[in-house]
N, C-alpha and C positions, 0 to 999 in steps of 0.2 A: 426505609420509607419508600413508597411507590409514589416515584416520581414523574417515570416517562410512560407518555401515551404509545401506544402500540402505533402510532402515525409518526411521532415524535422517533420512537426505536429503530423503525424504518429506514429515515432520512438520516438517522446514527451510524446504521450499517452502511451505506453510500456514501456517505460521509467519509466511516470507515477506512472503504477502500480507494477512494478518490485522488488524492494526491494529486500526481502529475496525468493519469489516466484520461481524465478528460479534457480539460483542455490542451494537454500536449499529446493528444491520443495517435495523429500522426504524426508527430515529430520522434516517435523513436523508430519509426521503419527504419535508418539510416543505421542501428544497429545490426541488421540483420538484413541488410540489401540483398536480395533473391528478386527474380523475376517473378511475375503473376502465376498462380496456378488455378485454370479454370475463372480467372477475369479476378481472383482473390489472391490478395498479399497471404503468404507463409504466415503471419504474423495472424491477418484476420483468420483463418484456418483454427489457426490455434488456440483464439479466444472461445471460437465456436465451439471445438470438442471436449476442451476440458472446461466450459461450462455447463454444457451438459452433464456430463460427468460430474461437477460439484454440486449437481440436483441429489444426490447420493449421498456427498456428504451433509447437505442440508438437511434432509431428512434424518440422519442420524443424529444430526446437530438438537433435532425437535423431540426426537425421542427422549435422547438420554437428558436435555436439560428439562423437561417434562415432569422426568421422574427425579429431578434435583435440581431444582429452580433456585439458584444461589451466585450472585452477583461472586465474580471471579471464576466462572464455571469452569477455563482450560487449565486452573489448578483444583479446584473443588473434587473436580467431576474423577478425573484420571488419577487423585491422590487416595480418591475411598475407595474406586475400584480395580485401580491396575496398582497399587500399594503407596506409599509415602516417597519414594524416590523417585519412581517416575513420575508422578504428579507435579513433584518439583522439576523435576528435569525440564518440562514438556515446559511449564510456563517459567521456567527460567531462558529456555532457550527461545522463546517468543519473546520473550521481555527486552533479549541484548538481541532479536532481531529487527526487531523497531525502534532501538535506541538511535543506528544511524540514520533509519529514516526520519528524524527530524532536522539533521542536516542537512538530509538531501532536502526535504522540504525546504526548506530556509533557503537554499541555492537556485531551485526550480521557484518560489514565491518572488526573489528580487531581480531572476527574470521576465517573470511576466509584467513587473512593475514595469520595467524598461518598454516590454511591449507595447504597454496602455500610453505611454507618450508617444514612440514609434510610432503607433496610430495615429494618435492626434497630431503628431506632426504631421504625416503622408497625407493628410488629409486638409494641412493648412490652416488646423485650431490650434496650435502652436511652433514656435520654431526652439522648444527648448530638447535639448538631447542630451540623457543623461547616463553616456556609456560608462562615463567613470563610478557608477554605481556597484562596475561587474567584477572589480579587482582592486586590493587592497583596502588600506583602511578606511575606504566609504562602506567597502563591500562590508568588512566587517561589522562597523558598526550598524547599516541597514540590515546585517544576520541576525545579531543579537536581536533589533527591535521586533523581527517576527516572532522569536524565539519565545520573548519578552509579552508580547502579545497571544499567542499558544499559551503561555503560562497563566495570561492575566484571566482568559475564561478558563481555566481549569479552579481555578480562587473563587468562582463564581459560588453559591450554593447550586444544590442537585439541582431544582425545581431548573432556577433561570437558567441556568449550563442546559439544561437540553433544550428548553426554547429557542437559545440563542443560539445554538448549533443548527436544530429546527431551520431557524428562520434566514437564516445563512446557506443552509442547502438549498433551500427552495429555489432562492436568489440563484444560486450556483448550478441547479438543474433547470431552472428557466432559460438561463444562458443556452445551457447546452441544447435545448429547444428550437432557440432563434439561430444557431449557427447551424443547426440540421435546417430547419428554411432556407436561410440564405446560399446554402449550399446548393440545394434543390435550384434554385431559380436563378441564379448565376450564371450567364451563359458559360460553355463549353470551353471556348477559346480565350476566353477575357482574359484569366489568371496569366497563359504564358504571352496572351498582346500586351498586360498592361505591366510587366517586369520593367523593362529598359525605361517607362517613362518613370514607375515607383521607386525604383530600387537600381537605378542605371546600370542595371545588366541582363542582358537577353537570357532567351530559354536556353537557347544553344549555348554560349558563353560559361553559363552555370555547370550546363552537363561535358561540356571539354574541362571545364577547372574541377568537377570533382572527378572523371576519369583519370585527370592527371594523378592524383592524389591515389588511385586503386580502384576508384567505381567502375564496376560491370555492368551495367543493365541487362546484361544476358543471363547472369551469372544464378546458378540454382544454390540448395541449400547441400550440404555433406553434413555427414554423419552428428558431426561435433556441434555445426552450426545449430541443426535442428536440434539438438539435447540446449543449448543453451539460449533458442527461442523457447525450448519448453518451457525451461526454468523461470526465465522473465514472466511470461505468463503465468504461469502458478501463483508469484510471487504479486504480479498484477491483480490477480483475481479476488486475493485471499483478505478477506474483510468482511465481506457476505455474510459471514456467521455471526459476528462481532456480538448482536444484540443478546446472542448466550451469555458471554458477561457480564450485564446489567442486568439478566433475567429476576434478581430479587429486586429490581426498581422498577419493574413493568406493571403497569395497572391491568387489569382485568385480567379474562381467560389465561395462563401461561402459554399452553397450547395452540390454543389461535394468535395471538400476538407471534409466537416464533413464527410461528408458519408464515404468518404477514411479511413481518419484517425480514427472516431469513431467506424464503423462498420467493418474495415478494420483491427484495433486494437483487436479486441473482436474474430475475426475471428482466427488471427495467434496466439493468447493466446491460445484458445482450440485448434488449429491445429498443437503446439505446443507441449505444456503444457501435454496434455489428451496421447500422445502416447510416452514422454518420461516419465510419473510416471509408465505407465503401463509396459513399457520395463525396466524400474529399477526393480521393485514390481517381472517381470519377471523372469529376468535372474538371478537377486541376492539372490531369495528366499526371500519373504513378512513378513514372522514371524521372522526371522534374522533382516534382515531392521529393522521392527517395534522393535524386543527388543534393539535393537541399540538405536534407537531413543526414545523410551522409558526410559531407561536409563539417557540420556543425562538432558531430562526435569523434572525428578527425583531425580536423582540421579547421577548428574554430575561427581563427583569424580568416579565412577567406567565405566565409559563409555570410550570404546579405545579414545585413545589420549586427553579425555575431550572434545571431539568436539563431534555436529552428527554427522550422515551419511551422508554427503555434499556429490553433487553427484560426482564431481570430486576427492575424497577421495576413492568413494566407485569403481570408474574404475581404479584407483592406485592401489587398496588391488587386484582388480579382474585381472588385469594385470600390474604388475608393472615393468614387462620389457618396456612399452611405457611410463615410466614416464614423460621425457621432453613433450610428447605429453600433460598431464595431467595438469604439472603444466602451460603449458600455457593457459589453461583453466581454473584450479584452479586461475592463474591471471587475465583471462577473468572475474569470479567471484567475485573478491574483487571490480573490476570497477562495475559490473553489480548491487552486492548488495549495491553502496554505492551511484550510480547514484538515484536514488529514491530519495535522501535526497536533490540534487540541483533542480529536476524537483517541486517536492510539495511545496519547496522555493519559486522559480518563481510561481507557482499557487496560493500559498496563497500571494505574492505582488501584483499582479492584482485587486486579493479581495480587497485589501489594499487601494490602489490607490485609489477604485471610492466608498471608505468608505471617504476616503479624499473630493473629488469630491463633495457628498452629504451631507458636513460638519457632520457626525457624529464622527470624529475622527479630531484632529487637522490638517491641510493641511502640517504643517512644519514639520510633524513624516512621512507623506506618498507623500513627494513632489517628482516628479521625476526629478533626475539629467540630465541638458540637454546632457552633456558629455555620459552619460554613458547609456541611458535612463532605468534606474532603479532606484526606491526607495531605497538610500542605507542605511538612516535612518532603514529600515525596515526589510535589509539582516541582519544590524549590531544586531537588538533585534532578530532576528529569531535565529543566532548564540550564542547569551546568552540562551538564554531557550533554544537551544538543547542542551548545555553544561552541564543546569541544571537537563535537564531526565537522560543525561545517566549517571552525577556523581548518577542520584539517584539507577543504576541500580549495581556501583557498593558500594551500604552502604546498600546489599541485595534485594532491591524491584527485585522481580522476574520480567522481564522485557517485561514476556506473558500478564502479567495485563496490558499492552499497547494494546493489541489485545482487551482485553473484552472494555477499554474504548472508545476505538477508534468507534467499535461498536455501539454501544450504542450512541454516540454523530454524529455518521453518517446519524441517522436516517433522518432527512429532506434532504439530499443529495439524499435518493431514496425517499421517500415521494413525496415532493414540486415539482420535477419538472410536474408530474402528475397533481396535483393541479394547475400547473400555465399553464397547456397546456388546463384545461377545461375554466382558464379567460379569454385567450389570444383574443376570437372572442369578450367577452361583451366587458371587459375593451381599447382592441386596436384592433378594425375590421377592418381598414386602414391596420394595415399590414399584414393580413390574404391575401392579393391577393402575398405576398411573399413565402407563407406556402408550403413547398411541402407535395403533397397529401393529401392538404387540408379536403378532404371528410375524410380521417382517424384519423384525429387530435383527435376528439373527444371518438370516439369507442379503439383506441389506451391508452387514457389519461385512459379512465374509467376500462379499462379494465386492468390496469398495477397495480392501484388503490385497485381494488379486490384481485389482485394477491400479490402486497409488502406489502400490511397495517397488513393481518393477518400473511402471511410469516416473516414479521419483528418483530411483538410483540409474536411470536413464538422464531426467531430466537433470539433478542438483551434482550428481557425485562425475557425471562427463561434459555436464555443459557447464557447469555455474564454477567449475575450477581451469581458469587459465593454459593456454600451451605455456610449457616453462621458456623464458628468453634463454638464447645462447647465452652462457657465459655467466650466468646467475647462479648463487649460490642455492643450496639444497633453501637457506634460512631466507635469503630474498625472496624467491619464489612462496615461499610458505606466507611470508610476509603482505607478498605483493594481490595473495589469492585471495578468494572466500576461506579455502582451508587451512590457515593459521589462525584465523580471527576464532573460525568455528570450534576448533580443537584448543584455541585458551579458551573461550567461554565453559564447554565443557568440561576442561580441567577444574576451572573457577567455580562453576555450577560443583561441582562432586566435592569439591573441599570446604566450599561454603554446608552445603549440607552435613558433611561427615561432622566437622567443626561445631557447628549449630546442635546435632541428635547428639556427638555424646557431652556436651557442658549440659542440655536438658536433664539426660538420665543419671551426669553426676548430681546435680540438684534434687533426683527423686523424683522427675516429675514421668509418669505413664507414659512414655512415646508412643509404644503399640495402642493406647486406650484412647486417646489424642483422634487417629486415622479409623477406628472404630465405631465413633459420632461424627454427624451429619450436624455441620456446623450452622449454627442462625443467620439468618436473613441480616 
């Protein structure tokens, strides 16, 4: 059924990649503390060039789901034309890289709760404070309720699921609107005069306590650093696309809709994104920020309030006579960071679906409910295992090793589709007269090919894997990285498939004729 408007697909893909991205969009400098280059963080640098560069894969994104416009597209699309193994491969290993990001979600949503009282206390609309939210069993149980909540709109039918995602972004990119204002108009000075009255600790104070801890303010990026600012950002980026997956639920034109929503996504992320970190990084002074956030990923116990620098925190300390203003932004936040965890739901039940379809997984796990038209067999296990990342986040697993994994197992997400845009003419030249810009398909594929293959074994396989600690085993270290996680998945991926194709072909059923047809809408 076509369910979502090409307006509605849009704010799907934002959605998408949203997460922690925007309202904690400077609270993660502190991972990658580096001096300015050219008045710009390392970090915004990076946002800038490889989004440019994901203008490339976006287009390839329009092409090839153009010419196979079918809900599940990162398994549909790569299983008809790069063969039946890697098509699984690609969306099995997207599926377990977004599994722990709904832990991390769950961890980054019951901190911004905390924020939005934060606020309203620093501001004198309440004196309640509720730290005991961020560990043990409050924490948990407020895990679950997000988790629970994620779940309860994915139950939704199609239709309402996208209005109420819809209508929830909008909420969530208005925000991000009024804190690009309030940024703008802030004075200069305010943030580090109004600390020691806010948060009773000066500018200076903050930046001797996270020196003490390792912080440079001089300090540039090495080699390692910058592959594993890559990685984040890659990782950050990737959502943009997302509306290829729903493409058999898009109303009207296929082709313009992607272009909207894919290219159209990717566009108000940086037109966004790029001129509120700089007007943060601005007005608040960069080295303050950074030992801020530095701290928190650190050395959490000594960082004001145990939070980052969330940006509606950091217009609070800067101005806290508009608090109500803030905290309804700080509110706008806890939806904005928690939205990401119903959208990548919905994206990985798709994949689900037409794993079902293609008998590689049992049809009765991934059947859709006529009622509700969702696989709910498949919200209900999505909701156990994200219960199971973030209780792991709070029995210590630092819950940035979600970042390097994730990474690292993304990799055919930018890969494949390049690969499946140079098969698309041998394997199915029939539908090459759907292709937009046909003549580019090719010079587009090879050329994105050159550009992510060595940027990604740059980015994922030197930055997003750990220096080993002294003293750890070959097995901790494997444990402690992205690259243990990555290499069971892929084992798991290769024996779920092998297992699946020969119980089919004992049964008689055509595997080869299976991956031959272009499966229904």
């Amino acid at each position: 059924m076509k369910d979502a408007s090409r307006s509605q697909a849009t704010v799907w893909n934002v959605v998408s990649m949203m997460g922690s991205k925007f309202p904690w969009s400077v609270a993660r400098l502190g991972l990658f503390p580096a001096a300015l280059v050219l008045g710009f963080p390392p970090y915004l640098w990076a946002v800038v060039l490889v989004g440019i560069a994901g203008y490339i894969l976006g287009i390839i994104y329009v092409q090839t789901t153009t010419a196979l416009p079918r809900s599940g597209a990162d398994y549909v699309i790569p299983s008809r034309l790069m063969g039946p193994f890697w098509g699984w491969l690609q969306s099995w290993m997207i599926a377990c890289s977004l599994v722990p990001f709904w832990g991390w979600s769950a961890w980054v949503t019951i901190r911004n709760v905390k924020q939005f009282f934060d606020i309203l206390r620093l501001g004198g609309l309440t004196t309640i404070s509720i730290k005991w939210i961020l560990t043990g069993v409050p924490a948990l149980f407020a895990g679950v309720f997000v988790i629970l909540a994620g779940m309860a709109v994915c139950f939704l039918p199609a239709k309402r699921y996208y209005q109420v995602i819809a209508a929830l972004g909008v909420i969530a990119l208005a925000s991000l609107v009024a804190m690009t204002i309030g940024a703008a108009l802030i004075p200069q000075t305010a943030f580090a005069n109004n600390l020691k009255s806010t948060l009773g600790v000066s500018s200076d104070a903050l930046l001797q306590t996270a020196m003490k801890y390792g912080f440079d303010p001089n300090r540039g990026l090495d080699f390692t650093s910058t592959a594993a600012l890559a990685g984040v950002v890659m990782f950050g980026m990737y959502g943009f696309q997302s509306s290829a997956t729903i493409s058999g639920e898009i109303k009207g034109n296929i082709r313009n809709s992607l272009l909207v929503s894919i290219l159209g996504c990717l566009t108000l992320f940086l037109a966004l994104y790029v001129p509120l970190v700089w007007l943060f990084i601005a007005r608040f002074q960069y080295n303050l920020v950074l030992a801020w956030s530095y701290l928190f990923w650190n050395h959490a116990a000594s960082a004001p309030l145990t939070l980052p620098p969330i940006n509606a925190l950091l217009l609070t300390v800067a101005a806290p006579n508009l608090s109500p203003v803030w905290a309804l932004v700080g509110l706008a936040a806890v939806v904005g960071g928690w939205l990401g965890m119903p959208a990548t739901m919905l994206y990985v039940n798709r994949i689900v679906v037409y794993w079902g379809i293609d008998e590689i997984i049992p049809s009765a796990i991934s059947e859709v409910s006529p009622r509700f038209h969702q696989p709910m067999k498949v919200v209900a296990i999505e909701g156990g295992v994200g219960i199971i990342f973030f209780g792991a986040t709070l029995l210590n697993l630092n819950p940035v090793n979600y970042l390097w994994w994730a990474t690292l197992l993304s990799a055919p997400a930018f890969i494949f589709p390049g690969i499946s845009a140079l098969m698309l003419p041998r394997k199915h030249p029939e539908l090459m007269r759907d292709v937009p810009w046909r003549n580019w398909l090719i010079p587009l594929a090879a050329s994105w090919l050159i550009i992510i293959v060595p940027f990604y074994a740059f980015a994922a396989f030197i930055g997003s894997i750990p220096t080993p600690t002294p003293g750890n085993s070959l097995w901790q270290y494997a444990m402690t990285s992205g690259l243990g996680v990555t290499m069971l998945a892929i084992v798991a991926g290769i024996v779920i498939y092998t297992v699946a194709r020969t119980y089919n072909i004992r049964r008689g059923i055509n595997v080869e004729l299976i991956y031959k047809t272009i499966p229904p809408e």
